[in-house]
mmCIF file as gemmi writes it, N, C-alpha and C atoms, coordinates in Angstrom:
data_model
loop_
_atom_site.group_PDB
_atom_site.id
_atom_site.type_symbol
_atom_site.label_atom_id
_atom_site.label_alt_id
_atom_site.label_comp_id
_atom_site.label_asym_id
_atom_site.label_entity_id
_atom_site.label_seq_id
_atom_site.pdbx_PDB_ins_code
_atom_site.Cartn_x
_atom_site.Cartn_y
_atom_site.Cartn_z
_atom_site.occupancy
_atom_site.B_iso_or_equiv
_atom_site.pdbx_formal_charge
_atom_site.auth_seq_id
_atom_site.auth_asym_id
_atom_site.pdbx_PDB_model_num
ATOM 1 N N . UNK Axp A 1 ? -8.565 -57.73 37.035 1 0 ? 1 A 1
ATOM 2 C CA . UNK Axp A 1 ? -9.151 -57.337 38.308 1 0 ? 1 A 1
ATOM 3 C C . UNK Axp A 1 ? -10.241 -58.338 38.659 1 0 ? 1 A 1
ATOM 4 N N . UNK Axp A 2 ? -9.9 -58.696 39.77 1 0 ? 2 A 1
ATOM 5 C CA . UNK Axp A 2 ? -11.437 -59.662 40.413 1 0 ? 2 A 1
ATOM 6 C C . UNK Axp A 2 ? -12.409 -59.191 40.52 1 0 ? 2 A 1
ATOM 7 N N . UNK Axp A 3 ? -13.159 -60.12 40.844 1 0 ? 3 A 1
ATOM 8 C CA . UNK Axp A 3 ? -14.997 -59.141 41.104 1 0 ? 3 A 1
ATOM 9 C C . UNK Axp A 3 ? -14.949 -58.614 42.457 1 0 ? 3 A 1
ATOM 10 N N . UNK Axp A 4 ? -14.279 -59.13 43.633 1 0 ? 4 A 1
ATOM 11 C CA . UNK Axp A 4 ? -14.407 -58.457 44.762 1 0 ? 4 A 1
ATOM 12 C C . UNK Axp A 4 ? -13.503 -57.015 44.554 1 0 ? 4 A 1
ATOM 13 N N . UNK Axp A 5 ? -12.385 -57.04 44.289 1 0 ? 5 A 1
ATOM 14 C CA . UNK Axp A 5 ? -12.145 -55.669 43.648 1 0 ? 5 A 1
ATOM 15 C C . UNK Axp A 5 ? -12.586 -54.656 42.981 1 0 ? 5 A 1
ATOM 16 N N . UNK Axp A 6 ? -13.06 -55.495 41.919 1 0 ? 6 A 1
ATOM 17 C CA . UNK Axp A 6 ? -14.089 -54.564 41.361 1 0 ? 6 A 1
ATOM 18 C C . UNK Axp A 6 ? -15.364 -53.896 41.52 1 0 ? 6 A 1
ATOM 19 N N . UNK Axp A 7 ? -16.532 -55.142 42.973 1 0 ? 7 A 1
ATOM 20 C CA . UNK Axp A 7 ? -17.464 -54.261 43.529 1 0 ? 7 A 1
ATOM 21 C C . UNK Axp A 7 ? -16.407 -53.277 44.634 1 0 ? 7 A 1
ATOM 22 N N . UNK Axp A 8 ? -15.318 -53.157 45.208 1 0 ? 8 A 1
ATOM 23 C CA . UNK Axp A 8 ? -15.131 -52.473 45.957 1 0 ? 8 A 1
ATOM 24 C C . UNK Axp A 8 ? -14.821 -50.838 45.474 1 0 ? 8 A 1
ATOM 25 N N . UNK Axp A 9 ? -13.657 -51.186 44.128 1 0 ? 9 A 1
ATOM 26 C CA . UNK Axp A 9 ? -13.963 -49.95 43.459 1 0 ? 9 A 1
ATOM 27 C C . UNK Axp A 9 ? -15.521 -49.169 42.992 1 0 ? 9 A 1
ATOM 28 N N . UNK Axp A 10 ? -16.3 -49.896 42.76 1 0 ? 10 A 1
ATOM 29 C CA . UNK Axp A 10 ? -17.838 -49.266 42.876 1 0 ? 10 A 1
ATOM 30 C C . UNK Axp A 10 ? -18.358 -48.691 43.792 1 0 ? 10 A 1
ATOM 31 N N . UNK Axp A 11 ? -18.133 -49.371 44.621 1 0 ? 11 A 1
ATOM 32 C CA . UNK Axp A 11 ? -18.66 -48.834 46.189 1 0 ? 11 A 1
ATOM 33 C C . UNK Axp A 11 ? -17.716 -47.414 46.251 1 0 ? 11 A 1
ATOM 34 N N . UNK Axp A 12 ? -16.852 -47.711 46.628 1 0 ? 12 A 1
ATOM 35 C CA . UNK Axp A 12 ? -15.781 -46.448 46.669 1 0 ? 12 A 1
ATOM 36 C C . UNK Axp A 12 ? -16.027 -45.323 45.978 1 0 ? 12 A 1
ATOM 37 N N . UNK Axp A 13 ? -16.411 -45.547 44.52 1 0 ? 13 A 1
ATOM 38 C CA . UNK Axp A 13 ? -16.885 -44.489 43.617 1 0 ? 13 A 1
ATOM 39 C C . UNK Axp A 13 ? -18.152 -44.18 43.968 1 0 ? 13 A 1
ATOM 40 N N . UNK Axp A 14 ? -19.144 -44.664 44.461 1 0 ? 14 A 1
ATOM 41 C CA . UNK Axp A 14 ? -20.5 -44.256 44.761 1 0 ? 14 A 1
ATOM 42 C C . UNK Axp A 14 ? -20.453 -43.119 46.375 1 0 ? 14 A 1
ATOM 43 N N . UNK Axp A 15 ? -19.342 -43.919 47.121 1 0 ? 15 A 1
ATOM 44 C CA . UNK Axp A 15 ? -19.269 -43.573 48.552 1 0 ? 15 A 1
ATOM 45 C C . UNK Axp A 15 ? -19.086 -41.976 48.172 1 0 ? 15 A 1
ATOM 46 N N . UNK Axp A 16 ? -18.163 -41.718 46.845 1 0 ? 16 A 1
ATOM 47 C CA . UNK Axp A 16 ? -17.369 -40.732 46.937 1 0 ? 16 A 1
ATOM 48 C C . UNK Axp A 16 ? -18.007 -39.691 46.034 1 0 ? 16 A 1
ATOM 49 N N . UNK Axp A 17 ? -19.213 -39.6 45.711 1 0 ? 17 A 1
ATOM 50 C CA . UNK Axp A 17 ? -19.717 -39.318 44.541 1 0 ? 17 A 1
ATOM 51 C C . UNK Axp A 17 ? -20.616 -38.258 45.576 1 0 ? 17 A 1
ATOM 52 N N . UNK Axp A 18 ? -21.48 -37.455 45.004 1 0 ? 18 A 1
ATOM 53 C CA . UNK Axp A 18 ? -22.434 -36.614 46.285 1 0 ? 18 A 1
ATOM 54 C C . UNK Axp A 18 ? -23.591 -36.95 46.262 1 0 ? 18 A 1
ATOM 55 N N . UNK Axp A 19 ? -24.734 -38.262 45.339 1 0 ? 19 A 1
ATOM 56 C CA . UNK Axp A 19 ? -25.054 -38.77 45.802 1 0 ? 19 A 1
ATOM 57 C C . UNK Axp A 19 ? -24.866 -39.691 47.097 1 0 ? 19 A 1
ATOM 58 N N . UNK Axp A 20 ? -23.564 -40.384 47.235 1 0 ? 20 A 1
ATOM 59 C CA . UNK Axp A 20 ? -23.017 -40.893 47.774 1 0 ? 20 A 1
ATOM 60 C C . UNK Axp A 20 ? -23.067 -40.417 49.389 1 0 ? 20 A 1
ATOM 61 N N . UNK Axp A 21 ? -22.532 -39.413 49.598 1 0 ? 21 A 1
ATOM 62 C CA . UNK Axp A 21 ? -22.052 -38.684 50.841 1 0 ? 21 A 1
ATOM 63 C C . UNK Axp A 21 ? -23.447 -38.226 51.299 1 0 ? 21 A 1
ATOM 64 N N . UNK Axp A 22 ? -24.391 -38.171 50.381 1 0 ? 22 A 1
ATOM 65 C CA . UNK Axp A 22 ? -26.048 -37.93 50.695 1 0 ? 22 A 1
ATOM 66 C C . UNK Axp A 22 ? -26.415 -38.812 51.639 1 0 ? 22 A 1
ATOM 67 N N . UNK Axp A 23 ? -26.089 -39.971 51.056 1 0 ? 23 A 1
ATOM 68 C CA . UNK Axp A 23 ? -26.632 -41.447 51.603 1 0 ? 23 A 1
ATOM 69 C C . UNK Axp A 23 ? -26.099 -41.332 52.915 1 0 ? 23 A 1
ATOM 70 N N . UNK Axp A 24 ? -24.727 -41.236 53.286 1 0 ? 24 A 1
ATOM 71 C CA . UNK Axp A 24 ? -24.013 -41.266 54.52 1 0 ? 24 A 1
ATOM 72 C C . UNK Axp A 24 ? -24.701 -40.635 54.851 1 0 ? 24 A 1
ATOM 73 N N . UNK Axp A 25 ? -24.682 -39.26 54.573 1 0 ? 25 A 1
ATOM 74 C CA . UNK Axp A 25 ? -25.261 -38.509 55.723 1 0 ? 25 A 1
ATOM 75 C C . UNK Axp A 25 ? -26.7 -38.488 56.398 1 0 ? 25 A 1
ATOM 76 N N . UNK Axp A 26 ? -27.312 -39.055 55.443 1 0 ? 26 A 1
ATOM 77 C CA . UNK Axp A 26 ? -28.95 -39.581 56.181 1 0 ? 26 A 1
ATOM 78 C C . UNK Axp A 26 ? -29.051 -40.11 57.004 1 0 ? 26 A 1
ATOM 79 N N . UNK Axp A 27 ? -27.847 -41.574 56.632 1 0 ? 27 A 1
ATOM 80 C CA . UNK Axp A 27 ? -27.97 -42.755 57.477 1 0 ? 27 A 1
ATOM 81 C C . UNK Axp A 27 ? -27.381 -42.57 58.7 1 0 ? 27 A 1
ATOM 82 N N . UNK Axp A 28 ? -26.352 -41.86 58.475 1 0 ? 28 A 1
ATOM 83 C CA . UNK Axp A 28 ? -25.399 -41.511 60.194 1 0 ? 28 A 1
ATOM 84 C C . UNK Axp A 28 ? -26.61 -40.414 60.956 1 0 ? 28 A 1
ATOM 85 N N . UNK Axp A 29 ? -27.446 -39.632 60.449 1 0 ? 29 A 1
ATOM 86 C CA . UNK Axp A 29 ? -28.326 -38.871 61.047 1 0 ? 29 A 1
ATOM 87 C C . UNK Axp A 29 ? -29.674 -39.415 61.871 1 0 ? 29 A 1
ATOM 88 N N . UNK Axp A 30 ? -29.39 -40.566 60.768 1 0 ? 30 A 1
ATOM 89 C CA . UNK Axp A 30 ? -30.96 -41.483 61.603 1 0 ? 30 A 1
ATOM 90 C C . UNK Axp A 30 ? -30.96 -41.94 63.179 1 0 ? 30 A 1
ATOM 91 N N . UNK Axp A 31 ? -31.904 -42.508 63.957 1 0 ? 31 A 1
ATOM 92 C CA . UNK Axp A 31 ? -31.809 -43.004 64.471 1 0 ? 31 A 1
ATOM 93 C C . UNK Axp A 31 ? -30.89 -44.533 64.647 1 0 ? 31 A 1
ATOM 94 N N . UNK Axp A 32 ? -31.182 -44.932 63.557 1 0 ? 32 A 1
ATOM 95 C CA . UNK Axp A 32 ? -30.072 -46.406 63.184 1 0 ? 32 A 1
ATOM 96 C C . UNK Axp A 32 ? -29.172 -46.219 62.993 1 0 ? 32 A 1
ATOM 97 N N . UNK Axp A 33 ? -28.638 -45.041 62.076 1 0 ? 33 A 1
ATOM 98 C CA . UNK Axp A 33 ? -27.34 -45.143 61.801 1 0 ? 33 A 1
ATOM 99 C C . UNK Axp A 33 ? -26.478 -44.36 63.515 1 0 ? 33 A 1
ATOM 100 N N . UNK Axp A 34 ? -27.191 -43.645 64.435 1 0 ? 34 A 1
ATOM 101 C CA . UNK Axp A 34 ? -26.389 -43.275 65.261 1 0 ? 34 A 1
ATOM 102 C C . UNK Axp A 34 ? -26.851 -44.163 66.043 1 0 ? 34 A 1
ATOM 103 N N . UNK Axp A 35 ? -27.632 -45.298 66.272 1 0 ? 35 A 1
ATOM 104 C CA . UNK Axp A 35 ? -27.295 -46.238 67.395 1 0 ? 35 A 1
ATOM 105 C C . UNK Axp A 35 ? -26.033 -47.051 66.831 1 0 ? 35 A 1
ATOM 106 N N . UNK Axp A 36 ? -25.699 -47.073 65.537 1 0 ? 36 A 1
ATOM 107 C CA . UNK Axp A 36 ? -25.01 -48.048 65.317 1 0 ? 36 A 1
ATOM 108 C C . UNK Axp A 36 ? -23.084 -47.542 64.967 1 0 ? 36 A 1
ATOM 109 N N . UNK Axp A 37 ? -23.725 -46.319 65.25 1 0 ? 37 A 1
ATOM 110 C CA . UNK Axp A 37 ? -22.106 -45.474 65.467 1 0 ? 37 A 1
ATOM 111 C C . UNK Axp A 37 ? -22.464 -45.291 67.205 1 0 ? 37 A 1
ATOM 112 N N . UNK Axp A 38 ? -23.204 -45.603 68.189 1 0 ? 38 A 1
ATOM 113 C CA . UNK Axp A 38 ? -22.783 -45.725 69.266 1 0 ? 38 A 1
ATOM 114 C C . UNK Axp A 38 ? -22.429 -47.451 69.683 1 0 ? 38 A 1
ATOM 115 N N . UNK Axp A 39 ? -22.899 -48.234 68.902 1 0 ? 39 A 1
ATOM 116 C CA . UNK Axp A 39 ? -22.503 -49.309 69.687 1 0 ? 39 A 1
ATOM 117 C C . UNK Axp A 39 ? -20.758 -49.531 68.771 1 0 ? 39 A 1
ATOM 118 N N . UNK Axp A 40 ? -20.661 -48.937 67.659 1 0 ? 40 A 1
ATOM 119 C CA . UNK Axp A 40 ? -18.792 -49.006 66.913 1 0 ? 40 A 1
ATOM 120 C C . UNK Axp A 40 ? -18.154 -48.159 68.411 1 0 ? 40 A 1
ATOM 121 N N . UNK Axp A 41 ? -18.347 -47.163 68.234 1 0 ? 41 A 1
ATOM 122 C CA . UNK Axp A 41 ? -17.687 -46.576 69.725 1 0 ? 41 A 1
ATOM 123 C C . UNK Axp A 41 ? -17.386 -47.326 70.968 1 0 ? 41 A 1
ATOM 124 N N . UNK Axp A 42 ? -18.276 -48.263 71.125 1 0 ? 42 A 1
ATOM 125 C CA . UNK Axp A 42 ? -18.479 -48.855 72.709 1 0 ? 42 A 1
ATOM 126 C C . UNK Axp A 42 ? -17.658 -50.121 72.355 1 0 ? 42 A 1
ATOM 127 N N . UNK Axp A 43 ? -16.436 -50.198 71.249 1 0 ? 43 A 1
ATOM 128 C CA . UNK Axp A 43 ? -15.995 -51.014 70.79 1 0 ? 43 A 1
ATOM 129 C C . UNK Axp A 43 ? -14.221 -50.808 71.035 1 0 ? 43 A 1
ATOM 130 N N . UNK Axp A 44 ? -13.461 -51.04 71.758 1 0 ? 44 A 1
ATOM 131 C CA . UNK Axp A 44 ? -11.885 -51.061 71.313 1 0 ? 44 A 1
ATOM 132 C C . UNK Axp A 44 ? -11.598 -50.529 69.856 1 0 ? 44 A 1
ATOM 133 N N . UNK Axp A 45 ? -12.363 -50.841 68.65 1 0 ? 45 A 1
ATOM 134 C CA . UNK Axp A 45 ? -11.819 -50.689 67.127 1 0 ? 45 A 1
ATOM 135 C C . UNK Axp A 45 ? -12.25 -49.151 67.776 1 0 ? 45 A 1
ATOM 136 N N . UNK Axp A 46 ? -13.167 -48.997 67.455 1 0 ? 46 A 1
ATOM 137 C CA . UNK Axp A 46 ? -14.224 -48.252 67.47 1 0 ? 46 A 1
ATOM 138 C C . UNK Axp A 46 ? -13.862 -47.047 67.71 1 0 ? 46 A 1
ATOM 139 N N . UNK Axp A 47 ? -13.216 -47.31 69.546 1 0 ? 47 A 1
ATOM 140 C CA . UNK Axp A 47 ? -12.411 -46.053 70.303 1 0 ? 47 A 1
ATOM 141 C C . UNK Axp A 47 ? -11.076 -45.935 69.221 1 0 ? 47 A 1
ATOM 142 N N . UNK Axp A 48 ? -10.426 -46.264 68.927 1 0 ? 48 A 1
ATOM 143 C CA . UNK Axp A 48 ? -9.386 -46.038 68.265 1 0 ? 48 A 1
ATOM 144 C C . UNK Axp A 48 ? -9.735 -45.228 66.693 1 0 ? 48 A 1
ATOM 145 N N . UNK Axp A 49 ? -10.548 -45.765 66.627 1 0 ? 49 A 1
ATOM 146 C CA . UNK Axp A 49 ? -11.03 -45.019 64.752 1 0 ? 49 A 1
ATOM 147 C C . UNK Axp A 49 ? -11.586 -43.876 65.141 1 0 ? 49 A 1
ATOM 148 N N . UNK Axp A 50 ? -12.007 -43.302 66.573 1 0 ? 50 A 1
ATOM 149 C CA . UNK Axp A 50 ? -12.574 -42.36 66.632 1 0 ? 50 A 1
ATOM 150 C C . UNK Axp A 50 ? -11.148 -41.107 67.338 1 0 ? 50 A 1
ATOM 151 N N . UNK Axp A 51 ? -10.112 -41.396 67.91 1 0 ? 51 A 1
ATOM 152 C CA . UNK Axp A 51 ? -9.216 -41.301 67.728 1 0 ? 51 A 1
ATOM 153 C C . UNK Axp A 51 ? -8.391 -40.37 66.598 1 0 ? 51 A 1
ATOM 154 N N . UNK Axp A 52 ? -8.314 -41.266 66.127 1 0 ? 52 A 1
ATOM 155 C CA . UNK Axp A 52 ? -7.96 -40.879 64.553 1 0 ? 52 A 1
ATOM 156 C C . UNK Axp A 52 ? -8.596 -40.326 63.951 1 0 ? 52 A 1
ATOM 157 N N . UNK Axp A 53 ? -9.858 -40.087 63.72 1 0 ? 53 A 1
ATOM 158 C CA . UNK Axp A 53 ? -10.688 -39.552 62.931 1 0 ? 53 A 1
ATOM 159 C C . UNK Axp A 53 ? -10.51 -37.897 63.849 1 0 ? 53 A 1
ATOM 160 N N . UNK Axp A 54 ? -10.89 -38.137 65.129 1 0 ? 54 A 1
ATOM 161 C CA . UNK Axp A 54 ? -11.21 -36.259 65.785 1 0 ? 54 A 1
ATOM 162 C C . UNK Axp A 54 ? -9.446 -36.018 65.663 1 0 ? 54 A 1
ATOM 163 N N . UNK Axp A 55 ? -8.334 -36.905 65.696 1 0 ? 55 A 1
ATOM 164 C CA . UNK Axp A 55 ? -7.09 -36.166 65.624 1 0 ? 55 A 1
ATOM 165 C C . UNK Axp A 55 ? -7.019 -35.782 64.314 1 0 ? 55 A 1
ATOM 166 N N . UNK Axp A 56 ? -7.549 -36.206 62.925 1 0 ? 56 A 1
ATOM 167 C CA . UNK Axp A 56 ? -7.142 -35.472 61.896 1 0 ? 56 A 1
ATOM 168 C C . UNK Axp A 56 ? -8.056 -34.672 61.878 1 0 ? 56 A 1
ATOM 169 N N . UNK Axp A 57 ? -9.427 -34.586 61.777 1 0 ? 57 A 1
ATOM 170 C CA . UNK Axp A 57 ? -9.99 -33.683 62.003 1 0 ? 57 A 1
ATOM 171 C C . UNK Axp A 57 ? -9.703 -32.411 62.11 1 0 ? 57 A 1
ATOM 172 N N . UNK Axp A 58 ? -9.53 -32.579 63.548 1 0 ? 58 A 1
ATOM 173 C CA . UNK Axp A 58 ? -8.747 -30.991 63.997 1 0 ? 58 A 1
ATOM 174 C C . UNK Axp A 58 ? -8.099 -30.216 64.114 1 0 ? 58 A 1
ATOM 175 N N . UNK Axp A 59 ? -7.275 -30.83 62.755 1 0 ? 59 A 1
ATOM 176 C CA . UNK Axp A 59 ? -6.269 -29.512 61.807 1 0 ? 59 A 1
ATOM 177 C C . UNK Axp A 59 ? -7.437 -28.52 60.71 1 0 ? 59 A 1
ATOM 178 N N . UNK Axp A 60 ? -8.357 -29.896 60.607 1 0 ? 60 A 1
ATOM 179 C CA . UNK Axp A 60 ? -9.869 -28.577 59.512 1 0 ? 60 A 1
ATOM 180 C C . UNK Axp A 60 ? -10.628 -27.604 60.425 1 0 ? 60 A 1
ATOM 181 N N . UNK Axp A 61 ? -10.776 -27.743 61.571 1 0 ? 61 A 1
ATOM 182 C CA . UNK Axp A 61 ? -11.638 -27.092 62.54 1 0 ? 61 A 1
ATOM 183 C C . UNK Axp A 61 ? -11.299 -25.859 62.753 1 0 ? 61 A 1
ATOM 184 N N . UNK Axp A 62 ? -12.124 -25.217 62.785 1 0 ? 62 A 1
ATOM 185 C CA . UNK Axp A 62 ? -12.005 -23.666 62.495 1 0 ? 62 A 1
ATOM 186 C C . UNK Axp A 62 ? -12.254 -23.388 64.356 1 0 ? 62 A 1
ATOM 187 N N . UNK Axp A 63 ? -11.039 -23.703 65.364 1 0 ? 63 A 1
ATOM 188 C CA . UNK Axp A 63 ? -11.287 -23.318 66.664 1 0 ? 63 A 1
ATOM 189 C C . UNK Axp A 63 ? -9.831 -23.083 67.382 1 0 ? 63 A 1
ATOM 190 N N . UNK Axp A 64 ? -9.497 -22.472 68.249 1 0 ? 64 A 1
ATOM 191 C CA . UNK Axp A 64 ? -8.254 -22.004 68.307 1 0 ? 64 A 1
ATOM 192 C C . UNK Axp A 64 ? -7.251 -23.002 68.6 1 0 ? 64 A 1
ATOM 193 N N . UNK Axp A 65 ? -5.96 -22.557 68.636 1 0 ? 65 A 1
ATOM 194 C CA . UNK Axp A 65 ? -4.986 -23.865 68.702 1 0 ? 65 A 1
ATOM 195 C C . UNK Axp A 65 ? -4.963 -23.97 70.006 1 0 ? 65 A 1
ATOM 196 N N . UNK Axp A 66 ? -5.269 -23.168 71.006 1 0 ? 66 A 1
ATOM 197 C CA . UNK Axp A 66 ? -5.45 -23.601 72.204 1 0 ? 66 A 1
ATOM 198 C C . UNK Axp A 66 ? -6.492 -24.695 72.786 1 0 ? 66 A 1
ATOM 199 N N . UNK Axp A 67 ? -7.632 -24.54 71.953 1 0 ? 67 A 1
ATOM 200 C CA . UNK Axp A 67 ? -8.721 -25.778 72.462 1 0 ? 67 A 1
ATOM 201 C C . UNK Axp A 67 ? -8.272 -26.835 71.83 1 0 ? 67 A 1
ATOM 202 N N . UNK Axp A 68 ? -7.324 -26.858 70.497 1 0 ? 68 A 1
ATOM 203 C CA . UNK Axp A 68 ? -7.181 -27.903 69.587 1 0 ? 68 A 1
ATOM 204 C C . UNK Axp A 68 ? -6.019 -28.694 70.634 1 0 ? 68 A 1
ATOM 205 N N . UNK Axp A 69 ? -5.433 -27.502 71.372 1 0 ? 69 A 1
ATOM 206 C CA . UNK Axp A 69 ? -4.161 -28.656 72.421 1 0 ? 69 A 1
ATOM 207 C C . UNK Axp A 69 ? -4.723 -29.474 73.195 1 0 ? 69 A 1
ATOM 208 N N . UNK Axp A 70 ? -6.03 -28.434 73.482 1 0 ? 70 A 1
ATOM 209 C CA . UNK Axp A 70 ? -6.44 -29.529 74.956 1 0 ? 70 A 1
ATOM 210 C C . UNK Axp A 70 ? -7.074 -30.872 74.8 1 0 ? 70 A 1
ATOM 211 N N . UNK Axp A 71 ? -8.011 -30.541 73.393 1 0 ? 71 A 1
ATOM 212 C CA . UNK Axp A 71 ? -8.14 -31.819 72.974 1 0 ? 71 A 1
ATOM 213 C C . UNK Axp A 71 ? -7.467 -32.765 72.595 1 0 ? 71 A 1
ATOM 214 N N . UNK Axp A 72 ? -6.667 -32.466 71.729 1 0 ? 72 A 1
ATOM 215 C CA . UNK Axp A 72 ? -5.433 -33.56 71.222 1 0 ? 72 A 1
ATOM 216 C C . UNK Axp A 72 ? -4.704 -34.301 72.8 1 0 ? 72 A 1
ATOM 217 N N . UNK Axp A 73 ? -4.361 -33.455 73.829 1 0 ? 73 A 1
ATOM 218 C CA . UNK Axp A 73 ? -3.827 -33.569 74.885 1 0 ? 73 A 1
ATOM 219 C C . UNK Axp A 73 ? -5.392 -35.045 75.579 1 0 ? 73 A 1
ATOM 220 N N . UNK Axp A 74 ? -6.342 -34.525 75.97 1 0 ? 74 A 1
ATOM 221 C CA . UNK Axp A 74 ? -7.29 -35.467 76.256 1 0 ? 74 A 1
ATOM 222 C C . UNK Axp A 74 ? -7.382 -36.68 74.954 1 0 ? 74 A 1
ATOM 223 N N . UNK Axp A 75 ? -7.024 -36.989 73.483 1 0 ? 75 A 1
ATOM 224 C CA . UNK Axp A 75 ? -7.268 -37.732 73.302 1 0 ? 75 A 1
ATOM 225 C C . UNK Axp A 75 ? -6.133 -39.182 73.226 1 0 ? 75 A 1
ATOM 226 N N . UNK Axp A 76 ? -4.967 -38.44 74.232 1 0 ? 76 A 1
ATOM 227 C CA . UNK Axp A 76 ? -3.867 -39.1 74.064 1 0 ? 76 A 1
ATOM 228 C C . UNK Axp A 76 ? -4.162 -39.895 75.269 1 0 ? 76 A 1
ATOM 229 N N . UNK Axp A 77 ? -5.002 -39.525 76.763 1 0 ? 77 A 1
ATOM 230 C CA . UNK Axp A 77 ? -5.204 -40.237 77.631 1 0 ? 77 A 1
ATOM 231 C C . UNK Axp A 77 ? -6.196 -41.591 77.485 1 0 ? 77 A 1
């Protein structure tokens, strides 16, 4: 295994760890981390990963399958 492989498996294991998901969640809460999930958004990638992310999502969401149509339906436009 290479070293770039191998810091990535680290990272991955830390990301995934609950220290880990701590860290995320601070940083996406901050001020920095949500300017910097608004300027990924204001991005082509960005719109698309977000996409994907609220369409899988919202098979976990505890809200009826009727709001879950309308959304899925709006995120196809």
């Amino acid at each position: 295994m290479g070293t770039f492989e191998c810091l990535q498996g680290m990272i991955a294991g830390y990301l995934a760890s609950p220290k880990g998901q701590q860290a995320i969640q601070n940083y996406l809460a901050s001020p920095e981390g949500k300017a910097t999930i608004n300027s990924y958004l204001a991005t082509p990638d960005g719109q698309k990963m977000a996409r994907l992310l609220l369409s899988q999502a919202m098979d976990k969401l505890d809200i009826s399958e009727d709001a879950k149509a309308v959304i899925r339906t709006a995120l196809t436009q």
